[in-house]
N, CA, C and O of each residue as an XYZ file, in Angstrom:
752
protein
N      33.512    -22.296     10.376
C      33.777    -20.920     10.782
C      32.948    -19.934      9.949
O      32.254    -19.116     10.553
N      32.971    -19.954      8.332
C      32.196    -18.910      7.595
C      30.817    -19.327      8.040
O      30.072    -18.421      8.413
N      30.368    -20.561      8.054
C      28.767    -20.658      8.990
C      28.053    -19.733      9.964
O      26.986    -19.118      9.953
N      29.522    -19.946     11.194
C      28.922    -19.016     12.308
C      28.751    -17.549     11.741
O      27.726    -16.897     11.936
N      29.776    -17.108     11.065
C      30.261    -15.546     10.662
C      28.480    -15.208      9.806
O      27.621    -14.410     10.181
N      28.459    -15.778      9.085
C      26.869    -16.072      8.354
C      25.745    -15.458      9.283
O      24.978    -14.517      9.082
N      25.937    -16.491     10.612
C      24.529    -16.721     11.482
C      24.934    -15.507     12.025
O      23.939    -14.846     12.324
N      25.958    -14.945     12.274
C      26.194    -13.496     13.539
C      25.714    -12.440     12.118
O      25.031    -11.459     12.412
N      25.983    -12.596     10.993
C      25.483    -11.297     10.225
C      23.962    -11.193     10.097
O      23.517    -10.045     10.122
N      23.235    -12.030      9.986
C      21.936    -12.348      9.652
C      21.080    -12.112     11.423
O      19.978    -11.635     11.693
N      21.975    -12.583     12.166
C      21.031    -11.749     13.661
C      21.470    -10.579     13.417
O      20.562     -9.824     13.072
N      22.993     -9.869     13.467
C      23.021     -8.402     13.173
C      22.053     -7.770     12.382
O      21.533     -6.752     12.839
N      21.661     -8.248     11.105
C      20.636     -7.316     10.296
C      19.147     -7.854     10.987
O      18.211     -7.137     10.635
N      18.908     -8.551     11.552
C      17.862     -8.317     12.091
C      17.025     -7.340     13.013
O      15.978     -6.722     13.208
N      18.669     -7.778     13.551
C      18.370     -6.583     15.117
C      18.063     -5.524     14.777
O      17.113     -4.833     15.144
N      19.585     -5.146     13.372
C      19.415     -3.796     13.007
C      17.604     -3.160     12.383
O      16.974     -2.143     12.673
N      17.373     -4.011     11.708
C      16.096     -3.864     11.040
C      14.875     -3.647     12.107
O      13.973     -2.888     11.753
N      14.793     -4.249     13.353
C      14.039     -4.244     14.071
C      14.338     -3.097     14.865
O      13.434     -2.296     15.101
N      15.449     -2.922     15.292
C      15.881     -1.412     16.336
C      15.382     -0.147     15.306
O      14.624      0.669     15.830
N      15.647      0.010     14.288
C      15.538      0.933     13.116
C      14.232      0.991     12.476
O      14.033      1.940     11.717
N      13.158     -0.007     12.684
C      12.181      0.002     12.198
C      11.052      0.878     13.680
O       9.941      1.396     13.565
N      12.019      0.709     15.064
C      10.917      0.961     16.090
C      11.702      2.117     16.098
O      10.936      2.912     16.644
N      13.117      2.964     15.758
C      13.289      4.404     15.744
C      12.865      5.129     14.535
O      13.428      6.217     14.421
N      11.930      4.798     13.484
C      11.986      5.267     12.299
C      10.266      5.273     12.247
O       9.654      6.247     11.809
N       9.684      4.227     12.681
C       8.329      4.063     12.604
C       7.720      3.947     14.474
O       7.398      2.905     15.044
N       7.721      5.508     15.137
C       7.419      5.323     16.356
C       5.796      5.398     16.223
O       5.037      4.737     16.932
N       5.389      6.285     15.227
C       3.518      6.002     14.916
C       2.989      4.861     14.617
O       1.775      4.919     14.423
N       3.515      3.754     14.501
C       3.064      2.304     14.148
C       2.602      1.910     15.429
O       1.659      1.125     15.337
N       2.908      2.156     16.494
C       2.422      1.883     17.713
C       1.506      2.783     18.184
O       0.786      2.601     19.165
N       1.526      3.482     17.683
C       0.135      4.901     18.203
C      -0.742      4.865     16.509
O      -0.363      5.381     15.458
N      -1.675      4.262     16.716
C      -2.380      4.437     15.339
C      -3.233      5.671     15.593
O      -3.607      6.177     16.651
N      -3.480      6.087     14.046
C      -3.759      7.320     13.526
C      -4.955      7.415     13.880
O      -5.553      6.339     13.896
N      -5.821      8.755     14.319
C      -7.038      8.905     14.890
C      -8.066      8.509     13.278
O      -7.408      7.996     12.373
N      -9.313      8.715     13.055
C      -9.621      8.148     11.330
C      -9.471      9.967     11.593
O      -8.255     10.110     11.720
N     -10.141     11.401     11.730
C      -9.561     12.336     11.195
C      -8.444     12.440     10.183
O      -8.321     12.638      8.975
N      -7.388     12.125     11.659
C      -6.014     12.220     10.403
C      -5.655     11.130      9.563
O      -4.862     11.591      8.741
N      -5.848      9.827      9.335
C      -6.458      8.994      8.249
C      -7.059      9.858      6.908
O      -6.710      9.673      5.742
N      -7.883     10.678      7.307
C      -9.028     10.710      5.741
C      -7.813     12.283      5.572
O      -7.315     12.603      4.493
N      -7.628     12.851      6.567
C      -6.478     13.933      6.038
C      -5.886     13.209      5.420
O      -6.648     12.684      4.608
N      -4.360     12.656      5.275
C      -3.609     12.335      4.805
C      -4.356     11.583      3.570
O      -3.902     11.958      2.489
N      -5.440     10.567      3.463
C      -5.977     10.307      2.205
C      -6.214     11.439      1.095
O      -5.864     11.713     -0.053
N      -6.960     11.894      2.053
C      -7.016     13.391      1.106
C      -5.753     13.804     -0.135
O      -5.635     13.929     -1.354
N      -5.001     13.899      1.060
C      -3.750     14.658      0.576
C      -3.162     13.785     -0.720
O      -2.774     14.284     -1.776
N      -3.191     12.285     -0.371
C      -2.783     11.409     -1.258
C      -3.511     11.343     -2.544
O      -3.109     11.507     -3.696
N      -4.922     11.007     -1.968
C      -5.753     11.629     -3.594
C      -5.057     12.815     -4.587
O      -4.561     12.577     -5.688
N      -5.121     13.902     -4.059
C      -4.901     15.321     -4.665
C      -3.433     14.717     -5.783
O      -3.290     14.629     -7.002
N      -2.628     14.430     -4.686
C      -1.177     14.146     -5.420
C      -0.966     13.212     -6.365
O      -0.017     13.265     -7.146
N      -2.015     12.110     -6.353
C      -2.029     11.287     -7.570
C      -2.917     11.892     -8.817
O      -2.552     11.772     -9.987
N      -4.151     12.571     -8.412
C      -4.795     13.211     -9.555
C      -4.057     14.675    -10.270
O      -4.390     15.258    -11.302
N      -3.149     14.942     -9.477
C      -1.992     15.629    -10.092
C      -1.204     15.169    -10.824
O      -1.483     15.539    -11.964
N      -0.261     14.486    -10.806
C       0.546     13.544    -11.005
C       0.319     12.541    -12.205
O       1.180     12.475    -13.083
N      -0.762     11.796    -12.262
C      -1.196     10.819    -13.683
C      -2.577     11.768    -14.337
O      -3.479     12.265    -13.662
N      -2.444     11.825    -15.601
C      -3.341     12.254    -16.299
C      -4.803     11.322    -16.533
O      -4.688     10.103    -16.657
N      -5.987     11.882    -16.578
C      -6.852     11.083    -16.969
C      -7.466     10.480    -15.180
O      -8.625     10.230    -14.849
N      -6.304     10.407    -14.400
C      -6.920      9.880    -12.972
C      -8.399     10.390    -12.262
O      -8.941      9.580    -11.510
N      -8.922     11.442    -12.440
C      -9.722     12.049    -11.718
C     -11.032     11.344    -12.140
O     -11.938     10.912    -11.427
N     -10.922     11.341    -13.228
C     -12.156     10.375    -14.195
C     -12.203      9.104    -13.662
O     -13.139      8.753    -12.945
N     -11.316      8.411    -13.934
C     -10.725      7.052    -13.770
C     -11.171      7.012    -11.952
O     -12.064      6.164    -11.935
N     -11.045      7.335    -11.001
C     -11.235      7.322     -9.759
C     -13.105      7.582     -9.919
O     -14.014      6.752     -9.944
N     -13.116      8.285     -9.959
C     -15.171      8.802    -10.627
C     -15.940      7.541    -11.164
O     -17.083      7.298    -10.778
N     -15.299      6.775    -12.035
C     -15.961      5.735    -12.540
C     -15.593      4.203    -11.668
O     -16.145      3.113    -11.818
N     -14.598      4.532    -10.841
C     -14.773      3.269     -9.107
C     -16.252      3.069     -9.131
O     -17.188      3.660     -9.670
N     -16.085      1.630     -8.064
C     -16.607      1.580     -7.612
C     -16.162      1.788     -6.018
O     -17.018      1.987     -5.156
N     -14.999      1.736     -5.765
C     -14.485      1.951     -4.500
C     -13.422      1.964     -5.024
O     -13.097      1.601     -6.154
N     -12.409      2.702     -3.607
C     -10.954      3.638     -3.508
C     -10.454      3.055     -2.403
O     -11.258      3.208     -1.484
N      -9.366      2.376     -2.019
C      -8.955      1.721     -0.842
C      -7.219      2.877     -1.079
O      -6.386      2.874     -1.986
N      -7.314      3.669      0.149
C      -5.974      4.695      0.060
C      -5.272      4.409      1.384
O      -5.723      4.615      2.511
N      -3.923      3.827      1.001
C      -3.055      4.018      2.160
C      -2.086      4.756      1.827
O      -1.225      4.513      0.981
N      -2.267      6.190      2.851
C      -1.312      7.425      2.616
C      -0.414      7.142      3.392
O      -0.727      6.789      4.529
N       0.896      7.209      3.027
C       2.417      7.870      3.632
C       2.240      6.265      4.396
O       2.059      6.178      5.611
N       2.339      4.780      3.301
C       3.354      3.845      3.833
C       4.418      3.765      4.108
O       5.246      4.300      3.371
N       4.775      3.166      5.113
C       6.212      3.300      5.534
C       6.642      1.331      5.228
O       6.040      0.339      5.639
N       8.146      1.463      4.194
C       8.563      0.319      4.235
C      10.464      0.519      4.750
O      11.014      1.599      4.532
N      11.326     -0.768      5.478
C      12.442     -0.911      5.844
C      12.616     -2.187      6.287
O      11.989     -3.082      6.855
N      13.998     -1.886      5.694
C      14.485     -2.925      5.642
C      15.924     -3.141      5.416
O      16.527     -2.504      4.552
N      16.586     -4.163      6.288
C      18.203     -4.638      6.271
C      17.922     -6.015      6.339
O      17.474     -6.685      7.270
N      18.207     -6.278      5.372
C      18.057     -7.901      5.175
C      16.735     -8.388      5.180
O      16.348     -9.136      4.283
N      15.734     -7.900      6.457
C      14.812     -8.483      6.670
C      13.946     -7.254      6.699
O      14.333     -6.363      7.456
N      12.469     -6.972      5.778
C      12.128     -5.614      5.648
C      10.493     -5.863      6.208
O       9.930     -6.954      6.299
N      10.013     -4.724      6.495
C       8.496     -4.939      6.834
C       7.892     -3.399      6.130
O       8.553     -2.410      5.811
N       6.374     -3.631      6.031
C       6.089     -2.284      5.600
C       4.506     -2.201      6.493
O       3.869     -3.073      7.085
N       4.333     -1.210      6.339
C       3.141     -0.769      7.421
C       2.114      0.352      7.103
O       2.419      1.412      7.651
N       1.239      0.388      6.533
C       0.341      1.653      6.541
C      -1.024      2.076      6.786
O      -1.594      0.989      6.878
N      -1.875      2.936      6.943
C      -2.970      2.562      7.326
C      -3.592      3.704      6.324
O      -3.024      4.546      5.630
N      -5.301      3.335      6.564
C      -5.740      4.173      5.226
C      -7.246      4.536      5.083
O      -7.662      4.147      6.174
N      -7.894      4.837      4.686
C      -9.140      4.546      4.227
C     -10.237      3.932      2.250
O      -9.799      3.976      1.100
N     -11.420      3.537      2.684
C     -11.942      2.541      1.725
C     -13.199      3.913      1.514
O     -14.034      4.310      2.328
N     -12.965      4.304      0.358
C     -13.804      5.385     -0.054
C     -15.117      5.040     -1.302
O     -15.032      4.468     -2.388
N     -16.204      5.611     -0.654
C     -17.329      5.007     -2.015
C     -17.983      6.306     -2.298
O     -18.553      6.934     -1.406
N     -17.919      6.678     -3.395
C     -18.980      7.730     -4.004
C     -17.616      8.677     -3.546
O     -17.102      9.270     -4.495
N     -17.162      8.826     -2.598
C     -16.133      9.776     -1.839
C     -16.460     10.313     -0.783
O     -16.374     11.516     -0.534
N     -17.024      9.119      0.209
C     -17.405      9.295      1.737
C     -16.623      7.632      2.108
O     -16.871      6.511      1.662
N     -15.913      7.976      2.813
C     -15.071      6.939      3.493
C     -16.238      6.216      4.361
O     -17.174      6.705      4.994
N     -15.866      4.968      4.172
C     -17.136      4.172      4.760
C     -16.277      3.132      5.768
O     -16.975      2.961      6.767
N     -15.121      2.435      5.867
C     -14.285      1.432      6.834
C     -12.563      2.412      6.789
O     -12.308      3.429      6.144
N     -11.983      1.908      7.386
C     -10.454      2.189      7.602
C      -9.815      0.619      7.757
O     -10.326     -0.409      8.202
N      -8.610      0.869      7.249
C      -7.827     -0.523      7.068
C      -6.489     -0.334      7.303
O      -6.182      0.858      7.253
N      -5.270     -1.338      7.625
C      -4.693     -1.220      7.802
C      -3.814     -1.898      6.381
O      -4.399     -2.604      5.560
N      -2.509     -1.589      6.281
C      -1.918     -2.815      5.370
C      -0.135     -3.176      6.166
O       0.522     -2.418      6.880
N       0.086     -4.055      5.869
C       1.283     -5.015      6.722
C       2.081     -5.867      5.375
O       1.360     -6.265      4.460
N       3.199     -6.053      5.329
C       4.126     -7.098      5.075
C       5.539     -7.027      5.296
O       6.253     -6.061      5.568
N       5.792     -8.181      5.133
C       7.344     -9.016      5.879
C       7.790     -9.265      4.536
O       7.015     -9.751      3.712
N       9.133     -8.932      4.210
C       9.900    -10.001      3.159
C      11.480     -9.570      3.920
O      12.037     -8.702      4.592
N      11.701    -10.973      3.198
C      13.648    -11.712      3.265
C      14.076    -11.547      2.043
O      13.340    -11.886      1.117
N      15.266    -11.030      1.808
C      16.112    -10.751      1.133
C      16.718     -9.552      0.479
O      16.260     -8.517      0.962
N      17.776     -9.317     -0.654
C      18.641     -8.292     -0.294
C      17.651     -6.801     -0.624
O      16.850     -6.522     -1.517
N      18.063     -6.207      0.333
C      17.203     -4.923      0.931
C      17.865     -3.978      1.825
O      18.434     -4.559      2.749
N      17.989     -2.513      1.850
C      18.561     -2.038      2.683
C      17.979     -0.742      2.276
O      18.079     -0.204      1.174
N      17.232     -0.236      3.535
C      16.745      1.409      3.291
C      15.305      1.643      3.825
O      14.510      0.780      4.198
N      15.174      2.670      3.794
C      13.542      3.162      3.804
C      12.899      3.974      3.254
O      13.378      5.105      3.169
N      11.312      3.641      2.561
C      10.802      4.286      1.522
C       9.564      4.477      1.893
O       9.034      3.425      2.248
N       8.665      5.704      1.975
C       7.615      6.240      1.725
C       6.995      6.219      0.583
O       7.746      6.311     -0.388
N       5.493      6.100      0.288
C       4.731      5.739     -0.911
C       3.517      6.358     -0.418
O       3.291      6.903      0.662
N       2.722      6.145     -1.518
C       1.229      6.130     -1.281
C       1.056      4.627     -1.745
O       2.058      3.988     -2.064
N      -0.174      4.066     -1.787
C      -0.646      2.515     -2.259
C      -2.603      2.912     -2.528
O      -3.482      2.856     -1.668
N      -2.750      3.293     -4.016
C      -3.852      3.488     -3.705
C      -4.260      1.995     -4.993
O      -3.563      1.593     -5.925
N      -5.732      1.469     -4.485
C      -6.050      0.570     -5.082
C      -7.849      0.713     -5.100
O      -8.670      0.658     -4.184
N      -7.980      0.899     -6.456
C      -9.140      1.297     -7.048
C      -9.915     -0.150     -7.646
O      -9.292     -0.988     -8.298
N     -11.292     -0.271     -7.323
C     -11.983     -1.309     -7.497
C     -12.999     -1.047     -8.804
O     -13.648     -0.029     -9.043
N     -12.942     -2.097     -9.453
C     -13.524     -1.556    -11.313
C     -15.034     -2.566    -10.721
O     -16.128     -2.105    -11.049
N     -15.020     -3.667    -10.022
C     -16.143     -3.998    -10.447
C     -16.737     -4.150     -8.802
O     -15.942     -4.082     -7.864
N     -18.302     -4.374     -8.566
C     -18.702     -4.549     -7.865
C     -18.410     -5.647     -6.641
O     -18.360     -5.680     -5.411
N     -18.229     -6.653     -7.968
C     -18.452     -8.350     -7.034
C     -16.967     -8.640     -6.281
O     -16.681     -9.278     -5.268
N     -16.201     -7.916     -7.196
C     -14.603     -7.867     -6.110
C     -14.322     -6.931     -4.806
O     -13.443     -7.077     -3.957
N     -15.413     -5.840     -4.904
C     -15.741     -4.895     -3.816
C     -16.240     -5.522     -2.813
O     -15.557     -5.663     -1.798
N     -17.482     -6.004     -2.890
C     -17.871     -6.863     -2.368
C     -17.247     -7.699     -1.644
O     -17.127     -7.692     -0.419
N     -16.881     -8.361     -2.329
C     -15.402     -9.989     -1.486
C     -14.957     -8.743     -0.851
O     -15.665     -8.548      0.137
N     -14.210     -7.955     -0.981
C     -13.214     -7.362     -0.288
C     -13.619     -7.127      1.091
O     -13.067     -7.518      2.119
N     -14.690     -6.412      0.948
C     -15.398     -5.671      2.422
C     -15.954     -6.839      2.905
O     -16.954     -6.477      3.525
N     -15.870     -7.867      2.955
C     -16.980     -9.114      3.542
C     -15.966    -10.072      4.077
O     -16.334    -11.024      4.765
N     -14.592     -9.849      3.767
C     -13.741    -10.376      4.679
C     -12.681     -9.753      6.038
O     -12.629     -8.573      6.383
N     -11.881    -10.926      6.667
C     -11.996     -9.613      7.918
C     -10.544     -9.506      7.367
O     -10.143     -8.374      7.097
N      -9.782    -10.478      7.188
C      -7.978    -10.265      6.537
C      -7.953    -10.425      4.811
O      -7.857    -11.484      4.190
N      -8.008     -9.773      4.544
C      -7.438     -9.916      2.583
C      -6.078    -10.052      2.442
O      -5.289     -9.596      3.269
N      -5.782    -10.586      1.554
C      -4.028    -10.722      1.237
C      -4.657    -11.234     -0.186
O      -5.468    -11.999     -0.708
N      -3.303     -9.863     -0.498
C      -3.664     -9.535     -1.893
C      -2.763    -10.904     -2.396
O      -1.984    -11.474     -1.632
N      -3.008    -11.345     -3.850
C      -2.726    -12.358     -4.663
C      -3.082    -13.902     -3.769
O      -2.684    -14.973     -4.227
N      -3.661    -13.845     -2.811
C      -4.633    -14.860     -2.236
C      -6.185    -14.690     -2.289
O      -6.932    -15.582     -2.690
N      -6.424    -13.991     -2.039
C      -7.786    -13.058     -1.435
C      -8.447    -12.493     -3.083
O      -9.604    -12.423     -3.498
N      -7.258    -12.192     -3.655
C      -7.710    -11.145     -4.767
C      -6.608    -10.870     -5.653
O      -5.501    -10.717     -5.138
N      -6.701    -10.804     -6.587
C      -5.231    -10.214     -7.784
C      -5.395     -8.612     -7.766
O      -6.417     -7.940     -7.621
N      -4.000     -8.202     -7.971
C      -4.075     -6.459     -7.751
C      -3.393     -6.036     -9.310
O      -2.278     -5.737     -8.881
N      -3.306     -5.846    -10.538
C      -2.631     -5.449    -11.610
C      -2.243     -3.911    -11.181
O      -3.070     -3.002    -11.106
N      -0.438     -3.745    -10.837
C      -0.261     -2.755    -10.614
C      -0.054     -2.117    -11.572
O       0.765     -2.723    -12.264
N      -0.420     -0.978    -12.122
C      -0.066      0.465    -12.776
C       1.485      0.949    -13.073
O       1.751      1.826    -12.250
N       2.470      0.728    -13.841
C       3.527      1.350    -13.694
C       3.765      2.925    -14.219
O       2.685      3.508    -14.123
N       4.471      3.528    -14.574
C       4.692      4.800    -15.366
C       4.836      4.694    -16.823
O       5.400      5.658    -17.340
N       4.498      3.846    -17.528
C       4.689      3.588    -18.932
C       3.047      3.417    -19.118
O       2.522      3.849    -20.144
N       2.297      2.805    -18.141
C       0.785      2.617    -18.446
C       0.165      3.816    -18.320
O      -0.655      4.348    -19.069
N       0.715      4.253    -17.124
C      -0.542      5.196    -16.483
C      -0.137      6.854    -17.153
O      -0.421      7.874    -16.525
N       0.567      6.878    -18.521
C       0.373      8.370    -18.882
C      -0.598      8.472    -18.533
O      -0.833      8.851    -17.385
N      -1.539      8.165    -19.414
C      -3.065      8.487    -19.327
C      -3.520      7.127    -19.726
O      -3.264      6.275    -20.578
N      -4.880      7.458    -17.991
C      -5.494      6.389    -17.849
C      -7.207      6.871    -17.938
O      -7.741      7.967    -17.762
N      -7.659      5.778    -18.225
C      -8.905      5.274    -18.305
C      -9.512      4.542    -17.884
O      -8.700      3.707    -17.485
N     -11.084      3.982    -17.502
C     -11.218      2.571    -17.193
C     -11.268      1.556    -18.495
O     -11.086      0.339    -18.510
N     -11.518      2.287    -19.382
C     -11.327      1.273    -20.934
C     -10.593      0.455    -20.747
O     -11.003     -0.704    -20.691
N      -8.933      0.819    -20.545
C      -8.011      0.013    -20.615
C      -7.952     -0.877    -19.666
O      -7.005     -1.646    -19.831
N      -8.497     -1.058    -18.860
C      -8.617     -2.234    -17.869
C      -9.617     -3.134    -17.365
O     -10.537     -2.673    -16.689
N      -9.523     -4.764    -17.694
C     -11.265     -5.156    -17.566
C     -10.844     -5.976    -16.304
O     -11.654     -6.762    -15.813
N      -9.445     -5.794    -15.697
C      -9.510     -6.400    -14.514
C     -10.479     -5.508    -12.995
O     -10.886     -4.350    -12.910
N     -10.572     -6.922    -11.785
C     -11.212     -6.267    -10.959
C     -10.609     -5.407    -10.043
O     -11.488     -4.865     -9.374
N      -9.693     -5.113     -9.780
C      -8.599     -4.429     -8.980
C      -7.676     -3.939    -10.100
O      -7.237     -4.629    -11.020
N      -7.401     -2.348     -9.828
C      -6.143     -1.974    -10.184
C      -5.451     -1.014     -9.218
O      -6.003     -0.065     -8.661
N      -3.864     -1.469     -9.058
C      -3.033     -0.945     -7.947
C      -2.310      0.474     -8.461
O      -2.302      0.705     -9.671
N      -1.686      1.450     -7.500
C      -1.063      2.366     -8.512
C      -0.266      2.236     -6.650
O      -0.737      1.940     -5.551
N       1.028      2.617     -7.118
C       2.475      2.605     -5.737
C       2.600      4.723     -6.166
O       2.961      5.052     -7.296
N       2.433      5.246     -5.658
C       2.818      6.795     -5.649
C       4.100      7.312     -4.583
O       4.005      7.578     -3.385
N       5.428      7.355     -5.544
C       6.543      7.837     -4.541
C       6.450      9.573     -4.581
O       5.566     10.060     -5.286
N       7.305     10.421     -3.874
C       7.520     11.594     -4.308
C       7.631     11.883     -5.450
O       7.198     12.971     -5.831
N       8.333     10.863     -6.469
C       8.119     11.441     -8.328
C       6.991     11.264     -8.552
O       6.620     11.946     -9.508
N       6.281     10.698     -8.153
C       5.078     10.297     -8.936
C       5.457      8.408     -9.365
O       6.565      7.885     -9.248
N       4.324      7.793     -9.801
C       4.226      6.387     -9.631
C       5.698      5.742     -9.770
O       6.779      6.262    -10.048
N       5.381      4.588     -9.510
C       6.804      3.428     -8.994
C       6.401      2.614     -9.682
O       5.196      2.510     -9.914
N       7.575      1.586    -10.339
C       7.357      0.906    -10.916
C       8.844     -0.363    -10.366
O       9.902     -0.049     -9.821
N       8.439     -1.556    -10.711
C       8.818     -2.928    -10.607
C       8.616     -3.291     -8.597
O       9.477     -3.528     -7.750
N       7.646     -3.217     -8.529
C       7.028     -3.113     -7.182
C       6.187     -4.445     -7.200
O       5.826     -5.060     -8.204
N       5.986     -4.712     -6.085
C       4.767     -5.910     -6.099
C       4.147     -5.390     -4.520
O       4.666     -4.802     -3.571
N       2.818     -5.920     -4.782
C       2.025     -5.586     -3.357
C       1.937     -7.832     -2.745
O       1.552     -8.468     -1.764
N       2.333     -8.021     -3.600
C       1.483     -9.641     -3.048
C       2.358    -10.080     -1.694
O       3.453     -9.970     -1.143
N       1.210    -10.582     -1.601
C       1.847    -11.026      0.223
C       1.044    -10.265      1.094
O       0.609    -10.693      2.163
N       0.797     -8.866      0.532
C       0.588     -7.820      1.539
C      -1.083     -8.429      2.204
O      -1.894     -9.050      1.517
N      -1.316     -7.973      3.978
C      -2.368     -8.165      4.097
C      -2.904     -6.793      4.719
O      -2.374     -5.846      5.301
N      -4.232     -7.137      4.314
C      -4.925     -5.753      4.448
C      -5.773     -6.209      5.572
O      -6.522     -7.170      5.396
N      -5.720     -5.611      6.693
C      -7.131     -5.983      8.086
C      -8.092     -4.644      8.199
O      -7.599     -3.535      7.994
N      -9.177     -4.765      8.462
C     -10.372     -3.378      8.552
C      -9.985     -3.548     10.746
O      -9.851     -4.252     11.747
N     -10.012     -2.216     10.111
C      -9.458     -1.139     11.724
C     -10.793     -0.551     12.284
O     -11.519      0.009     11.463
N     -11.242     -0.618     13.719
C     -12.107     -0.237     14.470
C     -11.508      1.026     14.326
O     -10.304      1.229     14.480
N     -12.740      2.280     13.891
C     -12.043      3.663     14.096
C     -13.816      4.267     14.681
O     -13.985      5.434     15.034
């Protein structure tokens, strides 16, 4: 008997997650023109070089800027997240990408972010743009940024090839993980 009761809660949060993910995220099905893409990047830039000290530099000495503004993640039991973005060099957007993931377990809510992920060296830039699906911690390691690192940042402090930063309305997030996530380049 507690079996079945089990299996009827676990389709309930599915459903719920799936009905709630298509009334909450109706732009996931209408993707963003690239205009409003590099808008909203924009916007996301500004708010992180506000927000962490030392960033404006630290972004200047990239070699590339991969920005997904205003991700959307949810989840009841079973959560997905969704955002789309642009891959910036010198600070002329050169591809658009999307990012996607699925996870199981306890979860309940929905959260907006930014996800910006800044590239320190060439040869990981490289890999990146030369494949057609990346998934991060397969594809590539991402060392995310929490709020204890990123008072003030630099590229000194980091000799990895990727570094991640999660941007909520306070400003950065911390005990987050991106792995799993896959990133696909979007015809725009």
């Amino acid at each position: 008997m507690r079996a079945r009761s089990l299996s009827r809660t676990i389709v309930w949060a599915v459903c719920l997650s799936l009905v709630g993910s298509f009334l909450v995220f109706p732009t996931v099905s209408q993707a963003k023109t690239a205009r409003e893409i590099d808008v909203s990047v924009n916007a996301a830039m500004g708010r992180f070089m506000q927000q962490v000290k030392g960033s404006k530099e630290f972004l200047q000495a990239s070699k590339g800027i991969l920005v997904f503004a205003g991700v959307w993640k949810a989840g009841a039991g079973i959560g997905g997240q969704y955002g789309e973005g642009a891959l910036r060099i010198r600070g002329q957007t050169v591809a658009y990408y999307n990012i996607t993931s699925a996870s199981i377990g306890f979860q309940l809510g929905i959260q907006k972010k930014d996800i910006i992920l800044v590239f320190l060296q060439d040869s990981a830039l490289r890999k990146f743009r030369a494949s057609e699906g990346w998934q991060v911690g397969v594809d590539g390691a991402v060392v995310l940024v929490d709020q204890g690192a990123a008072a003030s940042i630099n590229t000194r402090k980091f000799d990895e090839p990727i570094v991640g930063f999660v941007v909520g309305e306070k400003g950065l997030m911390y005990n987050l993980t991106l792995e799993g996530s896959k990133i696909s380049k979007m015809r725009k």
